[in-house]
Each structure stands twice: as structure tokens, then as C-alpha cells.
C-alpha positions, 0 to 999 in steps of 0.5 A, spaced: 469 509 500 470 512 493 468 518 495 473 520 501 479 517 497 479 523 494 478 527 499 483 524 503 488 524 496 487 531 496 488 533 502 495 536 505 499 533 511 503 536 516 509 530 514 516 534 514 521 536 510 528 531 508 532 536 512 527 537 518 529 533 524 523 530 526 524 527 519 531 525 520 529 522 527 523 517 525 521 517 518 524 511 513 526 513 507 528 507 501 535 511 499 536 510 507 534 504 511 529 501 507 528 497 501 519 499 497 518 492 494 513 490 488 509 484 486 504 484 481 497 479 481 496 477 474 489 472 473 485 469 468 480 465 471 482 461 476 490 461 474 495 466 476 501 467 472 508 466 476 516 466 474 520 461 476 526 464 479 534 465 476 538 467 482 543 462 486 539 459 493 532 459 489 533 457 483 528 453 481 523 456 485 516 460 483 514 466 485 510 472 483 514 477 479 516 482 484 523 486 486 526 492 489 523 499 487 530 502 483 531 510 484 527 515 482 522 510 480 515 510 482 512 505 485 507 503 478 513 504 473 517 499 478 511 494 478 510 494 471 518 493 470 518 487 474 513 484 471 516 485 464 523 483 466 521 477 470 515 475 465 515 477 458 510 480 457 506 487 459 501 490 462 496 495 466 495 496 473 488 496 476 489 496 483 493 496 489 490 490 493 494 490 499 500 494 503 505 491 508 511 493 512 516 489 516 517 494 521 523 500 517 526 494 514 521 494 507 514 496 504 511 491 500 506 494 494 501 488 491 497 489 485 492 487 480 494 487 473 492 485 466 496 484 460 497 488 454 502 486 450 508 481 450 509 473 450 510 469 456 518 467 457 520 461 456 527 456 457 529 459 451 529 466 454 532 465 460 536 470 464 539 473 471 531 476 472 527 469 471 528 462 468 521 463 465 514 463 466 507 460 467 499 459 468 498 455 474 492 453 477 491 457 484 490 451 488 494 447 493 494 441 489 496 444 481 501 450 484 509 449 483 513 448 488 514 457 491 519 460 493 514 462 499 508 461 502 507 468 503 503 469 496 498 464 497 494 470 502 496 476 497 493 471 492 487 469 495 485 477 497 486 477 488 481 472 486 477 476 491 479 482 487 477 479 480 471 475 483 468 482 484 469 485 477 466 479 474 460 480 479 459 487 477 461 490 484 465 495 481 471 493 487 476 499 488 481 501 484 486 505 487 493 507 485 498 511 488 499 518 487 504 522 485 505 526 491 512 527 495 513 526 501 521 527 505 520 520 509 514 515 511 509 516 514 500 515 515 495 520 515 490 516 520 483 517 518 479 516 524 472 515 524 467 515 530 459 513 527 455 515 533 448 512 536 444 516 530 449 513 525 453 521 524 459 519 522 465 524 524 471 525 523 478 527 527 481 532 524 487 537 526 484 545 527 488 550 522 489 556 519 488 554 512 480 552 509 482 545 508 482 539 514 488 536 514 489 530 519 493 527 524 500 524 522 504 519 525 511 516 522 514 509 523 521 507 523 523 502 527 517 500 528 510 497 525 505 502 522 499 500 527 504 501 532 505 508 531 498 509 529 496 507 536 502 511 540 499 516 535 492 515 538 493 513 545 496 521 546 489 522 544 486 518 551 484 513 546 486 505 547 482 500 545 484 497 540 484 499 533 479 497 527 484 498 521 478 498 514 484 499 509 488 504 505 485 510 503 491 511 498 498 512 498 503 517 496 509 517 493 513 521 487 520 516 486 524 521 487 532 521 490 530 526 495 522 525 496 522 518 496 518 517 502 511 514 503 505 517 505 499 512 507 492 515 509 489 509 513 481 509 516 482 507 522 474 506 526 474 509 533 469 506 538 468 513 542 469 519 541 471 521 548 478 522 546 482 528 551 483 531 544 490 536 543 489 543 543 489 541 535 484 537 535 477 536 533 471 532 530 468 535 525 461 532 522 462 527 516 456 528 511 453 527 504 455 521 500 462 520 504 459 519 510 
């Protein structure tokens, strides 16, 4: 898995321009129509560290340090930031664990993280970003009262996360690339493993030496859909066994602010009606 991460981060993609027409038509942009969201995991043992929220409507209420990407910021720095602000302390990221979108109105960006310097916030410190905070014990019965159920399952894939480091599992530990990108779109690496356990992979046919992959954009509609849009074209529907993020591309810039997910998508035949620019080629070596 480690090994065709990089290969797909390296690889180019076929996502257009700020001023293509494609672009302006179907992809979203954070400066646009859409809002990038971070929220940072912070664990030690069985406690996970939350905040207490300041803003009128939920205020009281407990939450994972989290907010809005600003301008011209990355996603890793934005993530940093929020954690700071809302928490006190500093830390380093060691992953991204999870990925999500509402259709073209958000992207929510979730990662683990451990401390490196700062304090806790406390009551005395409060201000507009948070009131203060805590360890909780990640529990039904030890949690405070939160301000969404939403964290519970982002929390539960943490200790999953952290679990495996302890054991020695050496869990993956992908961050976003420095990569821009004029609107949002998924590089879709479909594999298909044959009877003999070959492993292919659908490709686009180019001039250059270096495979790309096929690119679809979503903007008023959710990723997997547009995923299996992009592959129904192909002859392929049934329906899609989605492995993960292979990675994710992002400069933070005001005029490459849009995303590019690379998502491995398991295809159970490879008796697609391929377009003229598309093929399988055989995976082998370490990656396959």
C-alpha cells in the first residue's frame, strides 16, 4: 500500500486549469462554493483531548479542535492552527485518517496528532475560539456533553490508528502533498486481481512515459458518485468497493486552492468497454 501511495502522488493528472471551462462548470473550489474543514485527533491512552466551544448556540458544548481552512493555507498548517488556538497547545501531525464530503458544500480533513509543546487552556484563558480544554476518557459514560455525535466514529477509526502503533503495525501515515490543483477532483485507481492474483490497473494511454489515471470532478454531487458516473461510462456497474485515500493534493493557494483525491477503488471484472484512452496495465513488484 506504502509503495503505490507514492507512485500515485507522483503521478500526473489530467485536472484542468482555474480558467478551463470544465473547471468552472464542475469542479469546487474553497474560495467558491465550498468551505475545506479541519479537525485534529489528539490521544493519549484511552483519553482523547477536546475543547469546549465559545461561540453563541453552542456554547458549553465539547468537540474536537476543528474550523475553517483560511486563505492561502494549507491543509496541515490550518490544522496546526486550530489546535493551537482552540487547545493551547502545539503539535505535530502523523496522519490523515479520514476524508469527507457533503456533496460541493464541505470537505472535512481528520488527523492524528501529538503534542509538542504548549499548555492546556484553561477558564482563565478563554476567548472567542474556545473556553478551555481537556482529557476525557473515550467513553459513553466519561464523555462530556458534545456538540455532535459526529466525532464519536472519527474517534473510534483514532484508537484504531493508535492502537496499531502501539502493536507495532507501523499504520499508514499519509499527509497531504503540496500539489495544486484549479478545482477538486479524484484520480480513481481502479485495480482488478485476476484468477491467478495478477493485479491490474485501469490507466489513461498517453504520449508521455508516465501513466496517469482517469479523472472525474465533484461538484454538486458526492465523490462516489461521480466516481461510478465516471466508471459506468466504462461498462462498469456494479457496485464500487472503495479501499481509501491513496493521497491528497492541495497547495492552499488563492488561485490553485482545489483538491485532488487519489481513491483505490477495487473493480470485480475486467470486462469493461474501455474508451479509446483506456487500458489495463499489469501491476507487479512490491506494489502489486
Amino acid at each position: 500500500m506504502e509503495e503505490l501511495k507514492n507512485l500515485v502522488m507522483s503521478m500526473p493528472t489530467s485536472t484542468p486549469t482555474q480558467d478551463d471551462p470544465r473547471a468552472q462548470k464542475m469542479g469546487i473550489r474553497q474560495s467558491g462554493n465550498a468551505c475545506y474543514v479541519v479537525s485534529t485527533i489528539v490521544m493519549e491512552g484511552d483519553k482523547v483531548l477536546l475543547i469546549q466551544e465559545a461561540n453563541p448556540g453552542i456554547k458549553g458544548l465539547w468537540y474536537l479542535p476543528a474550523g475553517l481552512i483560511d486563505p492561502n493555507e494549507t491543509i496541515a498548517t490550518a490544522a496546526k492552527r486550530e489546535v493551537q488556538e482552540e487547545a493551547g497547545v502545539n503539535v505535530e501531525l502523523d496522519a490523515l485518517i479520514a476524508v469527507e464530503c457533503s456533496s460541493s458544500e464541505w470537505v472535512r480533513f481528520t488527523f492524528t496528532g501529538h503534542i509538542v509543546g504548549g499548555a492546556l487552556k484553561t477558564l482563565e484563558k478563554a476567548d472567542k475560539e474556545s473556553l478551555q480544554a481537556q482529557w476525557f476518557t473515550f467513553d459513553e459514560q466519561h464523555l462530556p456533553r458534545l456538540r455532535g455525535d459526529d466525532i464519536l466514529r472519527l474517534i473510534q477509526l483514532a484508537s484504531k490508528w493508535y492502537a496499531g502503533c502501539r502493536s507495532g503495525c507501523a499504520p499508514h501515515r499519509t499527509l497531504p502533498a503540496h500539489i495544486g490543483h484549479g478545482n477538486s477532483s479524484i484520480r480513481i485507481v481502479g485495480v482488478y486481481r485476476d484468477e491467478s492474483s495478477r493485479l491490474s490497473v485501469l490507466t489513461l494511454k498517453s504520449a508521455f512515459k508516465s501513466t496517469s489515471y482517469p479523472v472525474c470532478f465533484f461538484g454538486n454531487q458526492y465523490p462516489e458518485m461521480a466516481v461510478a458516473e465516471t466508471l459506468k461510462v466504462c461498462g462498469y456497474e456494479d457496485p464500487l468497493i472503495v479501499k481509501g485515500v491513496l493521497s491528497v493534493e492541495h497547495l492552499g493557494s488563492n488561485s490553485l486552492d482545489g483538491l485532488c483525491i487519489s481513491l483505490l477503488v477495487v473493480i470485480t471484472t475486467n470486462k469493461l468497454i474501455l474508451l479509446s484512452d483506456c487500458k489495463w496495465t499489469p501491476v507487479e513488484g512490491e506494489v502489486a
